[in-house]
mmCIF file of the N, C-alpha and C atoms, coordinates in Angstrom:
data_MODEL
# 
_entry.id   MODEL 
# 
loop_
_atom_site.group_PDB 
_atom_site.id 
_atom_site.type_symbol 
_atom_site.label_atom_id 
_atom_site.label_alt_id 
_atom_site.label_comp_id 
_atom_site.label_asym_id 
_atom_site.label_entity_id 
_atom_site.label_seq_id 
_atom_site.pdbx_PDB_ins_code 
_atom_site.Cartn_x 
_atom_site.Cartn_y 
_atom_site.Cartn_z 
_atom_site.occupancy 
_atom_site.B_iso_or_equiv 
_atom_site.pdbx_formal_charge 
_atom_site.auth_seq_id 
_atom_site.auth_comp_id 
_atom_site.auth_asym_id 
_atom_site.auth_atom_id 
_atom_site.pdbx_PDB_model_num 
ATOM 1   N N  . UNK A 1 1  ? 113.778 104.044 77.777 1.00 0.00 ? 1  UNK A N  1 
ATOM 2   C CA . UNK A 1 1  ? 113.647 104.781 79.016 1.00 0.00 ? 1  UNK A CA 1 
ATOM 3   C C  . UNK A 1 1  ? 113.970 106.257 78.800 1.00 0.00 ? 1  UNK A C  1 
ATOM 4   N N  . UNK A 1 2  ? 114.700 106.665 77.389 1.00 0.00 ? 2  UNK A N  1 
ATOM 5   C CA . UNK A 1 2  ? 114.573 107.649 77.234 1.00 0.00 ? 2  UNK A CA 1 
ATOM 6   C C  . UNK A 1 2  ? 113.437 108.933 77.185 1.00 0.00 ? 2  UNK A C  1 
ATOM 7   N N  . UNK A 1 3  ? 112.647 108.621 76.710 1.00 0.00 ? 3  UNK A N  1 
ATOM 8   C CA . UNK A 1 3  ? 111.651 109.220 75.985 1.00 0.00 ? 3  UNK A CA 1 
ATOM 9   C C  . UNK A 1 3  ? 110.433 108.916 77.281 1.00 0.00 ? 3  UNK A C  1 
ATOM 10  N N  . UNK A 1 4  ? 110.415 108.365 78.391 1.00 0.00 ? 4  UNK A N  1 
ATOM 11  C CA . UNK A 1 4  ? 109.718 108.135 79.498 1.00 0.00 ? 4  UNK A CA 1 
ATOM 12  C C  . UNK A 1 4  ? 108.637 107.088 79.343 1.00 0.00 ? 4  UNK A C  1 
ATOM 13  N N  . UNK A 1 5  ? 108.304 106.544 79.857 1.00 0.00 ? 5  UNK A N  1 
ATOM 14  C CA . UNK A 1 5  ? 106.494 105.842 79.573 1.00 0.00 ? 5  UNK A CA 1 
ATOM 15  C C  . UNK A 1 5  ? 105.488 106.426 78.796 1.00 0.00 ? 5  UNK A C  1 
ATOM 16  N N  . UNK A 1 6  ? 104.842 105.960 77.941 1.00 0.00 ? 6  UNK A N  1 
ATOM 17  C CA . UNK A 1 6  ? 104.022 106.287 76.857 1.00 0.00 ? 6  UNK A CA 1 
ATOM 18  C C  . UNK A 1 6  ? 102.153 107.101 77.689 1.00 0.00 ? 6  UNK A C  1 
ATOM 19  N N  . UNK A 1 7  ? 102.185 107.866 77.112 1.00 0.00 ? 7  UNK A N  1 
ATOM 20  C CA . UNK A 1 7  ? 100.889 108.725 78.254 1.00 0.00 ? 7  UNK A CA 1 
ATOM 21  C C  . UNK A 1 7  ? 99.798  107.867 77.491 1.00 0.00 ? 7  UNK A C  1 
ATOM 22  N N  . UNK A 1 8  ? 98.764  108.175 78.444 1.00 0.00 ? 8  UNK A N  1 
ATOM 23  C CA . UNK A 1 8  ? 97.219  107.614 77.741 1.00 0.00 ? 8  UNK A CA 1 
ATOM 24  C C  . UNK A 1 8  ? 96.689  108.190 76.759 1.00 0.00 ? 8  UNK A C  1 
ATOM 25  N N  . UNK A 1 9  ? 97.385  109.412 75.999 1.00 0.00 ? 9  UNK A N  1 
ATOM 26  C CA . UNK A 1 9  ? 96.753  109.862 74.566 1.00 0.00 ? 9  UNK A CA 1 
ATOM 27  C C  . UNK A 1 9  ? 97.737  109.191 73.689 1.00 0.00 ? 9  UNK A C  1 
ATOM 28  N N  . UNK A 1 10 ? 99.033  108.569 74.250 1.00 0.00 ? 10 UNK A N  1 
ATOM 29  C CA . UNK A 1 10 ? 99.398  108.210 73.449 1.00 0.00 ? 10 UNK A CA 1 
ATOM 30  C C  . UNK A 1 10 ? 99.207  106.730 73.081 1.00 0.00 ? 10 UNK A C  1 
ATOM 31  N N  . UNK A 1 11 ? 98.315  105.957 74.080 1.00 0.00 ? 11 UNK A N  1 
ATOM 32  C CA . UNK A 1 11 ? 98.066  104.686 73.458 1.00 0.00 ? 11 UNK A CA 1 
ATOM 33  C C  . UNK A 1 11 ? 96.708  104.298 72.893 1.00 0.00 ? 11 UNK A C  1 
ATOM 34  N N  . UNK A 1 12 ? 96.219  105.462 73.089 1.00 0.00 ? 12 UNK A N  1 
ATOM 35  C CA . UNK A 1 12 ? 94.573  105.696 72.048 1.00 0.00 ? 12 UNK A CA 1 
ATOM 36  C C  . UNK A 1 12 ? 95.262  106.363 70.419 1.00 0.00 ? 12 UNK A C  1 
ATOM 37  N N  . UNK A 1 13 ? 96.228  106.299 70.792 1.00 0.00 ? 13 UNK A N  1 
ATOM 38  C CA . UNK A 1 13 ? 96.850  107.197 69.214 1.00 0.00 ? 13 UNK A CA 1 
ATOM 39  C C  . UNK A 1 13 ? 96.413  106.093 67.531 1.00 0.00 ? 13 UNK A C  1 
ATOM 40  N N  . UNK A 1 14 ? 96.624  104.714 68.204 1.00 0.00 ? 14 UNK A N  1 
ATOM 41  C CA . UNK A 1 14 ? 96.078  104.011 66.440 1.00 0.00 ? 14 UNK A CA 1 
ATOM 42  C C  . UNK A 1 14 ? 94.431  104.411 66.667 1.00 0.00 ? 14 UNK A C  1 
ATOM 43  N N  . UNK A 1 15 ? 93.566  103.916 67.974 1.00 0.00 ? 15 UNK A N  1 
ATOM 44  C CA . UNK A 1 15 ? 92.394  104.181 67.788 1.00 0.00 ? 15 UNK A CA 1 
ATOM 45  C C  . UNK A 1 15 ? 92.068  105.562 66.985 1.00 0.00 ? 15 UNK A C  1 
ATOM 46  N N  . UNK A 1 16 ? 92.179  106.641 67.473 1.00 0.00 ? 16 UNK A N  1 
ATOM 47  C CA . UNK A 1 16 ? 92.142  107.643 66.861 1.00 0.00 ? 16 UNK A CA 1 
ATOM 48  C C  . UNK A 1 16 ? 92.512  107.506 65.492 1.00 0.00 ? 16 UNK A C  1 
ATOM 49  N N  . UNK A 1 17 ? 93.731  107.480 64.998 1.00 0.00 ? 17 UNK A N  1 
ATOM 50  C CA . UNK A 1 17 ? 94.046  106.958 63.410 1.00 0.00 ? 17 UNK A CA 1 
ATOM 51  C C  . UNK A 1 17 ? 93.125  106.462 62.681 1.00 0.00 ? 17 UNK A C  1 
ATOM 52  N N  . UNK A 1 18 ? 92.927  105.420 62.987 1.00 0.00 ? 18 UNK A N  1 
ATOM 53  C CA . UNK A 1 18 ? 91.450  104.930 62.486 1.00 0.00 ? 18 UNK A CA 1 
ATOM 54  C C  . UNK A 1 18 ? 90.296  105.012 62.260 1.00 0.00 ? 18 UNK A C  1 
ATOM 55  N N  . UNK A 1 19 ? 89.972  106.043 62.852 1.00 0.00 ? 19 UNK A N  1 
ATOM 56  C CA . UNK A 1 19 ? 88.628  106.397 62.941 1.00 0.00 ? 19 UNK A CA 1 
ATOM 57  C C  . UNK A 1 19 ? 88.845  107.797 62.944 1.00 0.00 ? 19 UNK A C  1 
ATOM 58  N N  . UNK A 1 20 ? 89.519  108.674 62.566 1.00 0.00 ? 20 UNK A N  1 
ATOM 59  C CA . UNK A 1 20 ? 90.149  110.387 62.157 1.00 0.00 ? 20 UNK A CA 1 
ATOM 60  C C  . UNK A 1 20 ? 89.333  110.213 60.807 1.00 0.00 ? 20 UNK A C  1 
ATOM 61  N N  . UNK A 1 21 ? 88.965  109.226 59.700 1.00 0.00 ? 21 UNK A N  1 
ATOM 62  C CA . UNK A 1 21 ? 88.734  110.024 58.925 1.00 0.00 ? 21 UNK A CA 1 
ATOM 63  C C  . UNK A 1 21 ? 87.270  108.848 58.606 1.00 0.00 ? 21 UNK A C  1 
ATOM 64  N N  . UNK A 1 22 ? 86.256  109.508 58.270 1.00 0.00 ? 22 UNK A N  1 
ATOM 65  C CA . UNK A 1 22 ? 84.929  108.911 58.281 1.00 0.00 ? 22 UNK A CA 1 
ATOM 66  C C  . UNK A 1 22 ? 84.496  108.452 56.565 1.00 0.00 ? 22 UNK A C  1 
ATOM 67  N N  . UNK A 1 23 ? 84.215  107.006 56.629 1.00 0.00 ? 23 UNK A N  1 
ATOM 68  C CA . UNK A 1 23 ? 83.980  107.023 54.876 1.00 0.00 ? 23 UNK A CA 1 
ATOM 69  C C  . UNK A 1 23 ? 82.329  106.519 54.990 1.00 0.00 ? 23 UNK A C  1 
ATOM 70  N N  . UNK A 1 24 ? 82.182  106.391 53.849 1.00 0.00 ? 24 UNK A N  1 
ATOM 71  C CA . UNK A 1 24 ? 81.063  106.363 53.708 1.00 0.00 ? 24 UNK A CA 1 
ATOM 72  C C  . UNK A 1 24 ? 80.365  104.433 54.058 1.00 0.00 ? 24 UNK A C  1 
ATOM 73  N N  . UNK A 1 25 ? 79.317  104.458 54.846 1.00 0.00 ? 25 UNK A N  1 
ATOM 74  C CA . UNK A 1 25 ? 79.239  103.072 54.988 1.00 0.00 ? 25 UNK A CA 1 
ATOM 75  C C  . UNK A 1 25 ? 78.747  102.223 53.822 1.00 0.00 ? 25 UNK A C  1 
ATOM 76  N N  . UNK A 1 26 ? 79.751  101.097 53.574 1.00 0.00 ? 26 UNK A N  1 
ATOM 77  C CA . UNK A 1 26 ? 79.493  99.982  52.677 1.00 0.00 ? 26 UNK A CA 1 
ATOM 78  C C  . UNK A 1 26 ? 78.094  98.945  52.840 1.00 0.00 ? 26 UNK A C  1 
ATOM 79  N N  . UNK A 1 27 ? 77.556  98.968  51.801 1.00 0.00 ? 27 UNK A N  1 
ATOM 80  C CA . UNK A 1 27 ? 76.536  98.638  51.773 1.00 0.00 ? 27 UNK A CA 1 
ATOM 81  C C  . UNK A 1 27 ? 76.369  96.620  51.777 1.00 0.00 ? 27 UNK A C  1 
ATOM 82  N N  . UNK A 1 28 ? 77.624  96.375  50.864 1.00 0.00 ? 28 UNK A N  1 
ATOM 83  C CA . UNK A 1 28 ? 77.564  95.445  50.501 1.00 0.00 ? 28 UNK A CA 1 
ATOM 84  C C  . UNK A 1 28 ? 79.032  95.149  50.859 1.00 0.00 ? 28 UNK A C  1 
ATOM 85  N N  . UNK A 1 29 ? 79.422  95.118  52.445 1.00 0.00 ? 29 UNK A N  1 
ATOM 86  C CA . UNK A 1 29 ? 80.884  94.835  52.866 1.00 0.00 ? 29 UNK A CA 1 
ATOM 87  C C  . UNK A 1 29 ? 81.327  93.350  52.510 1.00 0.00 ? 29 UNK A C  1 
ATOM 88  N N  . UNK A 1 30 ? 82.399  93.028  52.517 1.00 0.00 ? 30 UNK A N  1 
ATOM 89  C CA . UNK A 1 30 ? 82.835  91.513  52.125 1.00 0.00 ? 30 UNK A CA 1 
ATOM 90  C C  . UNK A 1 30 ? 82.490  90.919  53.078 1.00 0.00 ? 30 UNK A C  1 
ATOM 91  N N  . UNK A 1 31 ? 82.630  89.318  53.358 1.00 0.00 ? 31 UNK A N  1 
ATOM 92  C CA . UNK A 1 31 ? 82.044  88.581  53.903 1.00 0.00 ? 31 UNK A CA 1 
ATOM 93  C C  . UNK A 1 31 ? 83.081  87.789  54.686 1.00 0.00 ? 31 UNK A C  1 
ATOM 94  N N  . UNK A 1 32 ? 84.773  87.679  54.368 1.00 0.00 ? 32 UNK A N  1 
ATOM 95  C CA . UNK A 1 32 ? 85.689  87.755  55.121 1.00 0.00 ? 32 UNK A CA 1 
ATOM 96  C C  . UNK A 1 32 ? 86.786  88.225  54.693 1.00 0.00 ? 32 UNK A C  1 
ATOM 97  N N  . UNK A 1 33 ? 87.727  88.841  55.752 1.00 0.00 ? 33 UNK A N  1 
ATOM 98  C CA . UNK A 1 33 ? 89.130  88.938  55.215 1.00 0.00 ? 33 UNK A CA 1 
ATOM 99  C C  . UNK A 1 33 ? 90.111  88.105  54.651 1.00 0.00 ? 33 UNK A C  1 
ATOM 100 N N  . UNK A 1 34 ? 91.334  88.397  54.350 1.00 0.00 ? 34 UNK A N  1 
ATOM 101 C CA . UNK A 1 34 ? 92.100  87.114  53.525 1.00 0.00 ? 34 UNK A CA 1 
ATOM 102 C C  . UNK A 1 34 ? 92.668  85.667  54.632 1.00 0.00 ? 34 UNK A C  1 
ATOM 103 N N  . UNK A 1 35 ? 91.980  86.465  56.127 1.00 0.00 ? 35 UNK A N  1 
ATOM 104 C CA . UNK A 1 35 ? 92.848  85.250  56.839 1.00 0.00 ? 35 UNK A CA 1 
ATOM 105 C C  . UNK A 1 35 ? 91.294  84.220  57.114 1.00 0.00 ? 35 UNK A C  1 
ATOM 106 N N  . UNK A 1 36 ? 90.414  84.699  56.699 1.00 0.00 ? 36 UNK A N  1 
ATOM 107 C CA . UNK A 1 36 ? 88.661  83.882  57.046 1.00 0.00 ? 36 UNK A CA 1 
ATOM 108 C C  . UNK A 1 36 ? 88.120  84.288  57.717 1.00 0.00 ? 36 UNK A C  1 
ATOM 109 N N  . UNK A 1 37 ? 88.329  85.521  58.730 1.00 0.00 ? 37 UNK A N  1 
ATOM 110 C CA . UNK A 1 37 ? 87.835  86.063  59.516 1.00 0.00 ? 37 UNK A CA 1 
ATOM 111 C C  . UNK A 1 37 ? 86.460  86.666  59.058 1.00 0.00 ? 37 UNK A C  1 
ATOM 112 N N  . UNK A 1 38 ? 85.350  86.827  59.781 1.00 0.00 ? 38 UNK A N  1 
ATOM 113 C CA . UNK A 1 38 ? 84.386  87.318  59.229 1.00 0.00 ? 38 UNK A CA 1 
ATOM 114 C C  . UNK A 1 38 ? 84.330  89.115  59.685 1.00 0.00 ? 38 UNK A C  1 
ATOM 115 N N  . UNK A 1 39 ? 84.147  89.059  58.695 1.00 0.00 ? 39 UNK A N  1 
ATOM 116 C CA . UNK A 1 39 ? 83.613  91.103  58.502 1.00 0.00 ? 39 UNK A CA 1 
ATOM 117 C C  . UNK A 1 39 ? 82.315  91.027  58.830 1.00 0.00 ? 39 UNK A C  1 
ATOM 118 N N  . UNK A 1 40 ? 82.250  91.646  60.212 1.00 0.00 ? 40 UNK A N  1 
ATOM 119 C CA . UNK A 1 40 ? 80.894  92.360  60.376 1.00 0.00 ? 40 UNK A CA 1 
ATOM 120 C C  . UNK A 1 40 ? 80.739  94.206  60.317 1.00 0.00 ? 40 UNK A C  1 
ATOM 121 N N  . UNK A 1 41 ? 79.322  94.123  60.470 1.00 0.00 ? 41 UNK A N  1 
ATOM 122 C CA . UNK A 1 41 ? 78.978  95.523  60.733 1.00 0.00 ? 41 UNK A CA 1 
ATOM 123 C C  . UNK A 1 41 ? 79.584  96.300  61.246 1.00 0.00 ? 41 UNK A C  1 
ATOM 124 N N  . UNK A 1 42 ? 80.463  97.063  61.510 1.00 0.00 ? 42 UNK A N  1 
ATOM 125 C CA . UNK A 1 42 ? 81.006  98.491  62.169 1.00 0.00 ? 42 UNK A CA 1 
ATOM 126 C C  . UNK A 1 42 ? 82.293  97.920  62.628 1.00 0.00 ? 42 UNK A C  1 
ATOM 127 N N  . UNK A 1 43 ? 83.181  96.588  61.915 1.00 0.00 ? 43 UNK A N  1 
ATOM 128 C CA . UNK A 1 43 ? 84.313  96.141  61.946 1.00 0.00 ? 43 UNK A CA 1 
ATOM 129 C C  . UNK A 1 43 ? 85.100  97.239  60.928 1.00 0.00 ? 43 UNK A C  1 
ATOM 130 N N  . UNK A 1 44 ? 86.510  97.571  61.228 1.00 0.00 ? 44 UNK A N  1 
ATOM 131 C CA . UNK A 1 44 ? 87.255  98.304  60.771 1.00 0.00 ? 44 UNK A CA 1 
ATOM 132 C C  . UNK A 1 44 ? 88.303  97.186  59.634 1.00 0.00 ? 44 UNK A C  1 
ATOM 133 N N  . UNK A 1 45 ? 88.684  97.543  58.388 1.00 0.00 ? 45 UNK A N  1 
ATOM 134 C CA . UNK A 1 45 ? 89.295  96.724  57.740 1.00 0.00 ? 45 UNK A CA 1 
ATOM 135 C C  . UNK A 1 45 ? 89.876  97.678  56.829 1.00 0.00 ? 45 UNK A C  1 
ATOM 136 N N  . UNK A 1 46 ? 90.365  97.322  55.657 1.00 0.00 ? 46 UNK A N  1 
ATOM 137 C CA . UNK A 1 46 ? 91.691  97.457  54.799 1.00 0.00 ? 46 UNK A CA 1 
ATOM 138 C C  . UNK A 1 46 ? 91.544  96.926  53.412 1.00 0.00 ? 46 UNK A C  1 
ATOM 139 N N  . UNK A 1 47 ? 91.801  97.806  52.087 1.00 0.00 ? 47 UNK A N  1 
ATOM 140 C CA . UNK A 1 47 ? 91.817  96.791  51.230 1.00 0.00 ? 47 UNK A CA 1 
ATOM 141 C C  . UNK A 1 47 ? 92.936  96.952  50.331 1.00 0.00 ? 47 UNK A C  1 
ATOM 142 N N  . UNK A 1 48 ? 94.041  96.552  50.153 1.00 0.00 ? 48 UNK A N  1 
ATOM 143 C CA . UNK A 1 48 ? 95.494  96.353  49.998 1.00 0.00 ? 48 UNK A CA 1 
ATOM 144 C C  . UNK A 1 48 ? 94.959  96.807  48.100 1.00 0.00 ? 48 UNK A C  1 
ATOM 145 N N  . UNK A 1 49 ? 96.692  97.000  47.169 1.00 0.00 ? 49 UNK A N  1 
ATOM 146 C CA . UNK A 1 49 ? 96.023  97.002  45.845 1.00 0.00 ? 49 UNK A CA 1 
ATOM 147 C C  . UNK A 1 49 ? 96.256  95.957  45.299 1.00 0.00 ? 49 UNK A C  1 
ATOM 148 N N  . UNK A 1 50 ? 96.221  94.912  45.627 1.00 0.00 ? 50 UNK A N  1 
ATOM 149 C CA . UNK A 1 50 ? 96.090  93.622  45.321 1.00 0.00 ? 50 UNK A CA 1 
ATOM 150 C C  . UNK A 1 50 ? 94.438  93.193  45.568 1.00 0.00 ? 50 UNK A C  1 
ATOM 151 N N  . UNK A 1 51 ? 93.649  93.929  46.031 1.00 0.00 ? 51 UNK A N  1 
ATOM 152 C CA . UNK A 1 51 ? 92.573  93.468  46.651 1.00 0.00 ? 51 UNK A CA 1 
ATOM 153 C C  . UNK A 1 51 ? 91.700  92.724  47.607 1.00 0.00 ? 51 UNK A C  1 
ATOM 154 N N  . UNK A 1 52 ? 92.618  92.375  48.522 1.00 0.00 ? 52 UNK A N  1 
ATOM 155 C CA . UNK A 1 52 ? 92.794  91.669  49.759 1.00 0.00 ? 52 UNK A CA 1 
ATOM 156 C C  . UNK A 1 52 ? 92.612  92.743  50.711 1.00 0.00 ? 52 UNK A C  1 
ATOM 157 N N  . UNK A 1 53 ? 91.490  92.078  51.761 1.00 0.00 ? 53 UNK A N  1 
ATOM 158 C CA . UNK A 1 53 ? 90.894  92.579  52.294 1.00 0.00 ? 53 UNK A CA 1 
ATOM 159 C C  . UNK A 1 53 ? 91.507  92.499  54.153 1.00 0.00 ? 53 UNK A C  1 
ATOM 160 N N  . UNK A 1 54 ? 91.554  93.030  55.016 1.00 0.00 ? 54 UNK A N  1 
ATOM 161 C CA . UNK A 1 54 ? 92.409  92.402  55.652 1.00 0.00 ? 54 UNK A CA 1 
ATOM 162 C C  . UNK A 1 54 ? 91.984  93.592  57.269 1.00 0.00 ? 54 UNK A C  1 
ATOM 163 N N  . UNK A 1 55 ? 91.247  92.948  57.859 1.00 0.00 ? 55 UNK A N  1 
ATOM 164 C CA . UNK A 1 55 ? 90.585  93.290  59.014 1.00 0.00 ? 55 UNK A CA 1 
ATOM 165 C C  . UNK A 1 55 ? 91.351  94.437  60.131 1.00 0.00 ? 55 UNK A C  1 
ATOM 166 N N  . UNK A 1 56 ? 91.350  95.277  61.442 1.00 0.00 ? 56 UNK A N  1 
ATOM 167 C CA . UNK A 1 56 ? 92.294  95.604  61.972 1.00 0.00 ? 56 UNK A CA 1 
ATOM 168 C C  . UNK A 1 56 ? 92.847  94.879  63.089 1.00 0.00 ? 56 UNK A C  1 
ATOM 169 N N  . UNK A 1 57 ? 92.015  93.768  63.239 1.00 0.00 ? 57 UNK A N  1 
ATOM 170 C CA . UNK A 1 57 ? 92.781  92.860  64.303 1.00 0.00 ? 57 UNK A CA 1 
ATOM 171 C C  . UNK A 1 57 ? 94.179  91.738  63.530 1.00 0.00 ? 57 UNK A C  1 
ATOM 172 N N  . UNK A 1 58 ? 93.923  91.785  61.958 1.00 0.00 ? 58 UNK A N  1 
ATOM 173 C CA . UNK A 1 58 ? 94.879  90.957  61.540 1.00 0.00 ? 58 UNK A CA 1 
ATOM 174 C C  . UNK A 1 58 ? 96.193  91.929  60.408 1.00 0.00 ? 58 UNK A C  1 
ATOM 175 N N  . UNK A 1 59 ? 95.881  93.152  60.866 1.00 0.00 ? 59 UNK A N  1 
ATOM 176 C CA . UNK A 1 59 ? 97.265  93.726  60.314 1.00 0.00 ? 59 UNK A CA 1 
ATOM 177 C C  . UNK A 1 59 ? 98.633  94.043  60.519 1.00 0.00 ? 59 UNK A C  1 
ATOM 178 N N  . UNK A 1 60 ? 98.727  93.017  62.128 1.00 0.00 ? 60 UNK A N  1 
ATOM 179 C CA . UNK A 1 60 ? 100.321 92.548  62.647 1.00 0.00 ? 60 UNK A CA 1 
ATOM 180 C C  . UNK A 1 60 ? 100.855 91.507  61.304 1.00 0.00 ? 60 UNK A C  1 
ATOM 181 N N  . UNK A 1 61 ? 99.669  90.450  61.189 1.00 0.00 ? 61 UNK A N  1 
ATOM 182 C CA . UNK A 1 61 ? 99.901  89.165  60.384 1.00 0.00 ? 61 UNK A CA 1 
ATOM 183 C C  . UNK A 1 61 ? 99.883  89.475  59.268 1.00 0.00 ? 61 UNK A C  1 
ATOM 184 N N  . UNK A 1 62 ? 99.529  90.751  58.594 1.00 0.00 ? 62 UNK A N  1 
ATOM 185 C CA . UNK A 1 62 ? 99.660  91.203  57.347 1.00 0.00 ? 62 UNK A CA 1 
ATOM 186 C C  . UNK A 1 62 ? 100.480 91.579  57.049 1.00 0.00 ? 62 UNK A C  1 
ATOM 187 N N  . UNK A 1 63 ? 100.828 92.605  58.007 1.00 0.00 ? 63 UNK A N  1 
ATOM 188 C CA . UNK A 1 63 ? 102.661 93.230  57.723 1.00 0.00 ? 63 UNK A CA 1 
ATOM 189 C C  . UNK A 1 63 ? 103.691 92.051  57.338 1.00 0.00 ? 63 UNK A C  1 
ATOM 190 N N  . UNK A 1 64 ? 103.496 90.763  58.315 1.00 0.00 ? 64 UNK A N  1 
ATOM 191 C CA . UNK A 1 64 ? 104.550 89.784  58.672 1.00 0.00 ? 64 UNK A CA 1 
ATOM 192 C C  . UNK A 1 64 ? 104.311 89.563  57.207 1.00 0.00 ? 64 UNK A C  1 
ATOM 193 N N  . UNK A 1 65 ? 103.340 88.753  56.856 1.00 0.00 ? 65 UNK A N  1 
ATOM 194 C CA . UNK A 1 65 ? 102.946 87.760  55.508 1.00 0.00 ? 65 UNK A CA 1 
ATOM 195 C C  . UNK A 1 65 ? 103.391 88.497  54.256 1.00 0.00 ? 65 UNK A C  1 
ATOM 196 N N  . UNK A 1 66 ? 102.998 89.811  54.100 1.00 0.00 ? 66 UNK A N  1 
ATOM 197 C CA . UNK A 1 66 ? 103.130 90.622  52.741 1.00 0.00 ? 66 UNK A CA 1 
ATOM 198 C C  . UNK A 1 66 ? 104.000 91.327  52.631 1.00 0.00 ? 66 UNK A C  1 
ATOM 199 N N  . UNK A 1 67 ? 104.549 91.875  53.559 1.00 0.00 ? 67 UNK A N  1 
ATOM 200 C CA . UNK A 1 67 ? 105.641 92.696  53.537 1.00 0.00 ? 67 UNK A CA 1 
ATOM 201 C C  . UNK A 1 67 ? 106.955 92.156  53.934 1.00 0.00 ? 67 UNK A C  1 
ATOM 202 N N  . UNK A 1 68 ? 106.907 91.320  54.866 1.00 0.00 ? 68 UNK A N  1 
ATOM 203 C CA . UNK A 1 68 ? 107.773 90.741  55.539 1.00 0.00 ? 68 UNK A CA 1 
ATOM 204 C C  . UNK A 1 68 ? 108.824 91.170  56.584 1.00 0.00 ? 68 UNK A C  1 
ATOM 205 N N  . UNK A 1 69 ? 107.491 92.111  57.409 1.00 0.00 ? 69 UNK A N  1 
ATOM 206 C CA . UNK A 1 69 ? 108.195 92.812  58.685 1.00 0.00 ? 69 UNK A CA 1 
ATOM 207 C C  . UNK A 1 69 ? 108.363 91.923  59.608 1.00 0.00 ? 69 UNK A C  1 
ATOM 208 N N  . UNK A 1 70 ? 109.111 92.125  60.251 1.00 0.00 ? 70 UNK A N  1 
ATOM 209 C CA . UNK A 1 70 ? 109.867 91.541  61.972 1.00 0.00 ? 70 UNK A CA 1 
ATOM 210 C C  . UNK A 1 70 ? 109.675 92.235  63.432 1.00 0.00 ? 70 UNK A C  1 
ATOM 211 N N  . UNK A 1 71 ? 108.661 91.938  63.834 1.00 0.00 ? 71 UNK A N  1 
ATOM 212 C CA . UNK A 1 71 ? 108.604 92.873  65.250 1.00 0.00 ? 71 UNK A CA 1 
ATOM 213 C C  . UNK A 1 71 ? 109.687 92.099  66.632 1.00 0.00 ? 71 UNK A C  1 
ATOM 214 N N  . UNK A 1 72 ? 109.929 93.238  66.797 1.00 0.00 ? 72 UNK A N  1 
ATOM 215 C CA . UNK A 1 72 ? 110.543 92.657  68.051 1.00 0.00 ? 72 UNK A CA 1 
ATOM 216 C C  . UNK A 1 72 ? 110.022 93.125  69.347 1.00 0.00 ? 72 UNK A C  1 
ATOM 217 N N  . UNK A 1 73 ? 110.691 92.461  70.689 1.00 0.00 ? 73 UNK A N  1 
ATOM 218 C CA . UNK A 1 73 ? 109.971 92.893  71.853 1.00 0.00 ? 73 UNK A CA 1 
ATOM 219 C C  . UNK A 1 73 ? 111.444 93.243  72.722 1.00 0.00 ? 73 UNK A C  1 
ATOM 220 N N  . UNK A 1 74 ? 111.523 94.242  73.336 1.00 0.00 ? 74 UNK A N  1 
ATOM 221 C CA . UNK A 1 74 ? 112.824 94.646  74.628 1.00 0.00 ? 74 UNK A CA 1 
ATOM 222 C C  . UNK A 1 74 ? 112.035 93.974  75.426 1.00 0.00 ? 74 UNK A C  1 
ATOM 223 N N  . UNK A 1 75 ? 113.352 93.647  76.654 1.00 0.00 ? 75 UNK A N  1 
ATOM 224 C CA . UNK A 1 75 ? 113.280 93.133  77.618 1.00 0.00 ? 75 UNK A CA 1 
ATOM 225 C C  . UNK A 1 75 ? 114.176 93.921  78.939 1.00 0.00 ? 75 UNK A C  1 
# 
């Protein structure tokens, strides 16, 4: 409650992140990430240096699995 409620630029802030820097489109993208998810066309993903590929809807479960972060929630 310090810091007040989060404004609306600030919850477009990962969108933006993500898409701030433009690469070149893959021609021959993988076919799923490490959890089976399928990679499509103009899906945003990740590729770790292990080589694991790892989508942006599943990089809560990535942090948890590989790194072994802990999110928590206030109440």
């Amino acid at each position: 409650m310090t810091t007040g409620y989060p404004s609306q630029t600030y919850l477009t802030y990962e969108d933006r992140q993500w898409s701030a820097i433009d690469h070149a489109v893959v021609a021959d993208h993988p076919i799923e990430d490490m959890y089976g998810d399928e990679v499509r066309t103009g899906d945003k993903y990740f590729i770790d240096d292990a080589g694991r590929i790892v989508l942006q809807e599943n990089f809560r479960d990535y942090l948890i699995d590989q790194c072994g972060a802990v999110f928590y929630e206030t109440k």
